[in-house]
Structure formats: C-alpha cells, structure tokens
C-alpha positions in Angstrom: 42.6 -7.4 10.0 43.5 -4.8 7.3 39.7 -4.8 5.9 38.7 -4.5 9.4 41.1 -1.2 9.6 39.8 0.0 5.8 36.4 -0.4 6.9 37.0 1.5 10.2 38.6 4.3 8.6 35.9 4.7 6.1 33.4 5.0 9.1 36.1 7.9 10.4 36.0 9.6 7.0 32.2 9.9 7.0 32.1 11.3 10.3 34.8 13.5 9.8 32.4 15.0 6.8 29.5 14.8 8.9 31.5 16.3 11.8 32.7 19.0 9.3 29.0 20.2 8.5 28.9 21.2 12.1 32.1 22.9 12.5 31.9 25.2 9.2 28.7 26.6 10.9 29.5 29.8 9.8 30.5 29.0 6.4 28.3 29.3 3.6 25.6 26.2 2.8 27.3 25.2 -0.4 30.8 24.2 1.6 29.0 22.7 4.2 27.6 20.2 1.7 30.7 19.7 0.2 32.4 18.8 3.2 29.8 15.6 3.7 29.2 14.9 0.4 33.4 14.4 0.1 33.6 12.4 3.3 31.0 10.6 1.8 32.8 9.9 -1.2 36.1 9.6 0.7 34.8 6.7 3.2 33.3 4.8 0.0 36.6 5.3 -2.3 38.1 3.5 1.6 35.5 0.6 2.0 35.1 -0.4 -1.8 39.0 -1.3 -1.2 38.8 -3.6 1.4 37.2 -6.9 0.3 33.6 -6.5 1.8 33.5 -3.6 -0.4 34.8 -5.6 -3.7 32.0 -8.0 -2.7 29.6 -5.9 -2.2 30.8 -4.1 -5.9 30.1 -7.8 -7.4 27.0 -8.2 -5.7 25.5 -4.8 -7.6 26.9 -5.4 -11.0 25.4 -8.9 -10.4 21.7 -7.3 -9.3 21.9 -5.3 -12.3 22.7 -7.9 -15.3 19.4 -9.6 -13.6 17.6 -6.3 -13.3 18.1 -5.9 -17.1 16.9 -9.7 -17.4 13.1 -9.0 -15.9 10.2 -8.2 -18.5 8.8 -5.3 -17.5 5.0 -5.0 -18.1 3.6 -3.3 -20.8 2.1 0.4 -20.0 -1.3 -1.5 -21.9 -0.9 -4.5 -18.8 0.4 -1.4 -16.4 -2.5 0.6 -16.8 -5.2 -2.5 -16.6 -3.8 -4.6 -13.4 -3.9 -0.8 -11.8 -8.1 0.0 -13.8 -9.0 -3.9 -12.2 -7.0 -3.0 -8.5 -9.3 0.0 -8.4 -12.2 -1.3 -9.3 -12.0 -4.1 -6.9 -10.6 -1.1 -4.3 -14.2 0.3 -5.1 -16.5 -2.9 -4.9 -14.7 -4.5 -1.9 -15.4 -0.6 0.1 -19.1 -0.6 -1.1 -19.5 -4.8 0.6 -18.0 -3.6 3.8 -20.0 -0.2 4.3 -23.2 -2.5 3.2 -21.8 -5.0 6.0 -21.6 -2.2 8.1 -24.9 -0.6 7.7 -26.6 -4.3 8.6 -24.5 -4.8 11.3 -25.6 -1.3 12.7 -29.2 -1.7 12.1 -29.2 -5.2 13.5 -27.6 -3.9 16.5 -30.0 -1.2 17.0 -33.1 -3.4 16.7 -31.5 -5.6 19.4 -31.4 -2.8 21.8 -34.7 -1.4 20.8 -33.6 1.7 19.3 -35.4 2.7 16.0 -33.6 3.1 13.1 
C-alpha cells in the first residue's frame, strides 16, 4: 500500500511540473522549463523509493554490466555488413524493376497494345 501511495504521488509531482508549465504562462521560457524538468526530477526522486522503483534501479544497473559484456563490431566489419546491405539494396531494386518491365510488356501484348 505505501508503494502504491509513493508511486501515486510521483504521478502528482510530474503533473504538478507539467501543470506548472501552463500556469507560469507569462513567465519567461527558462522557468517554465524548470518547473517540469524539477517535477520531473521530483516524481523520480518519489518512485525510485518505493520498491518498483528499487527494482526497476537493479534492472538498469543489470542491462548495463551486460551492455558492457557485448562485442561490438569493428568499424572495418561496420563499414562492410553496411558496403554488402547496399549492394544487395541495389541488385535486389534492379531484379524487381526488370520483373516489372516483363510483367508490363507481357501485359500489354496480351491486350494488343504495342510496346
């Protein structure tokens, strides 16, 4: 019940920033800004302390130790994979538009246009 209250008051605390944009209408940009960007920060400070929010801290310093586990390609293998996408990009255009061309001539013989 308490996380359920946390969680519901960090909801209120980014509407209250978002609901603060709108009321400082008059006010310059920069405040207007502020005021989300600090019930932003407000309603995460109140969720990361309810257990959802723990868990959901775990889970990204877990996704990044295995972020920092992947082998990354090398810009040599980047730059190849991309050169042989391309060139199949190019070769697999040129088979359709030569599909295309015989499927349009063939049609037009049918109906006795000439072409």
């Amino acid at each position: 019940m308490a996380d359920n209250i946390k969680i519901a008051v960090a909801a209120l605390l980014v509407a209250a920033g978002v609901a603060g944009f709108y009321y400082l209408d008059q006010s310059p940009m920069i405040l207007r800004v502020a005021s989300v960007l600090a019930g932003f920060a407000a309603g995460a400070v109140a969720f990361w302390m309810s257990a959802p929010g723990k868990q959901f801290h775990a889970f990204s310093q877990e996704s990044i130790a295995e972020t920092k586990k992947v082998v990354w390609p090398t810009r040599k293998e980047t730059l190849q994979t991309t050169g042989v996408v391309f060139a199949f990009m190019v070769v697999m255009a040129l088979f359709l538009w030569m599909v295309d061309a015989s499927l349009l001539w063939v049609v037009k013989k049918l109906l006795g246009q000439s072409g």
